[in-house]
C-alpha positions, -999 to 999 in steps of 0.1 A, spaced: 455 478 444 487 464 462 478 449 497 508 472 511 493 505 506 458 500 525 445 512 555 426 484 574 394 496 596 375 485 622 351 464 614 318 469 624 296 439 605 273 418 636 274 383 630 242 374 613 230 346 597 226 351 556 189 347 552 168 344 521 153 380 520 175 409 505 192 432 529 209 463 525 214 482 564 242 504 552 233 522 521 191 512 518 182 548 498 220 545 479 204 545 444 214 560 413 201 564 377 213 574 343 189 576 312 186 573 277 178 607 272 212 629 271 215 667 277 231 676 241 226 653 209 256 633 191 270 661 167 268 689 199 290 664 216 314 655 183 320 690 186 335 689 220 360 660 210 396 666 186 387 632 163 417 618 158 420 599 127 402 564 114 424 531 115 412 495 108 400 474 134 389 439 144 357 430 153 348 402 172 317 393 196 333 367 223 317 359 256 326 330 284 289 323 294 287 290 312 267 261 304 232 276 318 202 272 301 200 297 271 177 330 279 152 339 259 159 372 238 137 400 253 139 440 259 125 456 289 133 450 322 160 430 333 188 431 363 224 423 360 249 426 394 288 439 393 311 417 416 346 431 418 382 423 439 370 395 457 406 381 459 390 350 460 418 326 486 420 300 516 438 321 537 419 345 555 386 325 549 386 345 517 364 314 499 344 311 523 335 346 520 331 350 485 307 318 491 286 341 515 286 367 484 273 346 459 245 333 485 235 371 490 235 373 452 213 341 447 188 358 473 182 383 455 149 396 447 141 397 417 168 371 411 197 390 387 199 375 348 237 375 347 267 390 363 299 409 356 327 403 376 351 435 377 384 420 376 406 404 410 390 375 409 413 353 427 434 367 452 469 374 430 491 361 406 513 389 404 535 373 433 520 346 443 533 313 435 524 297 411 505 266 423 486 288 450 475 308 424 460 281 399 441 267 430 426 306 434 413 306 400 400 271 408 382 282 438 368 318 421 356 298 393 336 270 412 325 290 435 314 316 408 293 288 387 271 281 417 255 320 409 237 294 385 235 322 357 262 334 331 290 354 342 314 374 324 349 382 337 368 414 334 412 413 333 423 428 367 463 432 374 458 402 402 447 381 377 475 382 357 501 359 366 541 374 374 539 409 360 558 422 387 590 424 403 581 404 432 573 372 407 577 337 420 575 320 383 604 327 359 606 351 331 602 324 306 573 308 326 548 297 292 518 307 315 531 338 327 506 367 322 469 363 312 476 332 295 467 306 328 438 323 338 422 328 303 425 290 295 415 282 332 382 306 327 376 290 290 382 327 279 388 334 240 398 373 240 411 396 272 384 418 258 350 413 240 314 423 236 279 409 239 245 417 238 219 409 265 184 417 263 188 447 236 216 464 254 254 457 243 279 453 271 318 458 265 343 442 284 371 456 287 414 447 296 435 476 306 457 455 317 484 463 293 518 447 287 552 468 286 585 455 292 603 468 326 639 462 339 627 429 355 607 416 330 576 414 320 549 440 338 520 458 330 506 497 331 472 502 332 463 516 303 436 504 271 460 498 240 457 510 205 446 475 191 418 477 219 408 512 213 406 506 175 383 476 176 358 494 207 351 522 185 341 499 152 324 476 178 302 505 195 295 516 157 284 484 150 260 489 179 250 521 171 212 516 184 216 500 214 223 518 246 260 506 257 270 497 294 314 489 296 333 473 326 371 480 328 390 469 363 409 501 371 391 533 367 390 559 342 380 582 372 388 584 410 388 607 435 410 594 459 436 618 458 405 646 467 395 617 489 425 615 511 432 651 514 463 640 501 481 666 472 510 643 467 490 610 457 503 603 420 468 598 407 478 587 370 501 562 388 479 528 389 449 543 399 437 551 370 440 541 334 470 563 317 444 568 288 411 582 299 411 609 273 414 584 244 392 557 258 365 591 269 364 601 239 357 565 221 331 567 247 314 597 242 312 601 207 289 571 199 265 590 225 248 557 233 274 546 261 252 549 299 274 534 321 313 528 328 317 503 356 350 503 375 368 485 403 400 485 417 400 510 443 376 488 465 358 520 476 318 533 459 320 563 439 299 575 411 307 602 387 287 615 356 309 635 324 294 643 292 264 624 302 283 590 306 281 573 344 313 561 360 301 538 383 330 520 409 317 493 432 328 486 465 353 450 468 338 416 474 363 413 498 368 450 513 401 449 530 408 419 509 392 393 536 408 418 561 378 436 573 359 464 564 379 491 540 377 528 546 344 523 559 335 501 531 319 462 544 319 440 517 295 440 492 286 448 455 263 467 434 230 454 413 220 474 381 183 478 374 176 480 337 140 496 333 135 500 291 155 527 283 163 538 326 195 523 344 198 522 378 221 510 408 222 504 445 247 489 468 246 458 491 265 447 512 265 415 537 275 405 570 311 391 569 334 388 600 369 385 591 397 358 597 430 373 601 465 347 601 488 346 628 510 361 601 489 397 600 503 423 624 497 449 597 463 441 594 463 438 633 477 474 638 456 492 613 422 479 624 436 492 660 448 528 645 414 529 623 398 520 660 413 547 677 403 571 648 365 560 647 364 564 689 379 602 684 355 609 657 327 596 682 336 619 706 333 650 687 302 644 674 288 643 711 309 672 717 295 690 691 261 676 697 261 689 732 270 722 723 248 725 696 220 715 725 232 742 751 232 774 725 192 766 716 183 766 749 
């Protein structure tokens, strides 16, 4: 999501010093679960879905788990946490708060096995230049390792380096696009699979290439060549319950959100194929979960029995503050045998603005005045609620 169209608000996090017991003040009873168990079986639900037609496809199995100490292989219970857009930077302090993240993470309890990150991982390469930018994926990734358990990262449009108008590399740039941060992440594929304590999990990269009058830029969309090896690679996976990650959402509700009719919301806030990448989805009938990012804001949104599950950012207002009420923070997934479940954390963060950041400046004072005129209609309303049951 570009910097340019947020709305920065108040923040409200106390200073408090990271300790070693898990905390969750703001959402404590947000939980969630999906289960094996479906409402229709597989051929009801073929039914539903217009096949289209069979094509070949590639299968591979490609990972980028670090050098940690091999798991054993085991089914049952495990935990796993989602860490999306934290726009990992200097400026703003934005390292030193994705360094208070990874604490929280590390204090968790029970600890998680491994994570996946949802995509923004360092703060942008889309116009950012182009030394900054190598030092951001420096920063995410060391700071990343410490977790001290695998991690697996997700394509977000920051992480791509000048797919946009506003580029400061050249056209002809050799790392221009995913190629700097794959090599810099050790990462084989933009998109893969693997399996972790008999569950499959499916990265995804709709971050997708087209050709615009400046150059080189991107729609967010999952192409052919991607959709044609997911459904031969969810086949091939038949009997294992399925959990994907894709950075931009197949679902959001901002639009409904925002009260606002004239938000274009096919237009980057979504992927442009949902339909095709549902029905991929749907059709294997062993696909719990969906995990999205991108919007920096929690929703969670069940269709034909499959969980779309988008996690609040890292970073919130991108080390600006809180977002649309939203402190940083991630969620952890609870894998119980055949039960997933989710809950939100967040932790304390106070942010660091430049000298540079009036926007940010002004938006935190509009979202001030906002939160103060909401305040006072609740105690109008309380009082008056009072007086009639007297």
């Amino acid at each position: 999501m570009s910097q340019e169209k947020r709305h920065i608000e108040k923040d409200h996090s106390k200073k408090k010093k990271l300790s070693g017991k898990d905390s969750n003040p703001d959402h404590s009873n947000d939980t969630h679960s999906g289960s094996l168990t479906t409402g229709c079986n597989r051929r009801d639900f073929v039914k539903k879905l217009a096949l289209g037609g069979a094509g070949l496809g590639l299968f591979t199995q490609t990972g980028i788990e670090k050098s940690w100490a091999v798991q054993p292989k085991r089914s049952g219970n495990f935990r796993f946490v989602h860490l999306t857009d934290s726009h990992v930077r200097r400026g703003r302090k934005g390292d030193e708060g994705y360094m208070r993240c990874v604490e929280h993470v590390k204090a968790l309890s029970p600890k998680p096995d491994f994570a996946l990150m949802g995509g923004d991982g360092p703060f942008d390469g889309l116009y950012t230049e182009k030394d900054e930018f190598d030092d951001q994926i420096d920063l995410y990734k060391s700071i990343s390792d410490d977790l001290g358990m695998p991690w697996y990262h997700c394509m977000g449009n920051h992480d791509v380096l000048g797919w946009n108008s506003r580029r400061k590399v050249p056209v002809d740039d050799p790392d221009i696009g995913k190629t700097m941060i794959m090599n810099k992440l050790g990462m084989d594929k933009s998109y893969f699979s693997f399996n972790k304590f008999g569950w499959h999990f499916v990265v995804l990269d709709c971050i997708h290439e087209v050709d615009a009058d400046h150059g080189p830029s991107y729609i967010a969309k999952i192409g052919e060549e991607q959709l044609d090896w997911l459904r031969f690679d969810l086949a091939a996976h038949a009997n294992m319950p399925v959990v994907a990650i894709t950075h931009i959402a197949a679902f959001s509700h901002l639009g409904q959100i925002n009260q606002d009719p004239d938000m274009p919301s096919m237009h980057g806030r979504v992927i442009q194929n949902t339909r095709d990448l549902r029905w991929v989805l749907e059709r294997h009938g062993n696909v719990r979960a969906l995990l999205q990012g991108h919007t920096h804001i929690n929703e969670d949104f069940k269709y034909n029995d499959i969980w779309y599950v988008t996690s609040q950012s890292v970073s919130a207002a991108w080390w600006g503050g809180n977002w649309i009420g939203f402190k940083p923070g991630y969620n952890v997934f609870d894998v119980n045998e055949d039960k997933l479940t989710w809950h939100r954390r967040t932790f304390e963060w106070e942010h660091h603005l430049e000298e540079e950041d009036d926007l940010e400046r002004e938006r935190i004072a509009e979202q001030e005045a906002f939160e103060e005129e909401q305040e006072y209609l609740r105690r109008k309303e309380l009082a008056k609620a009072a007086e009639k049951s007297e």
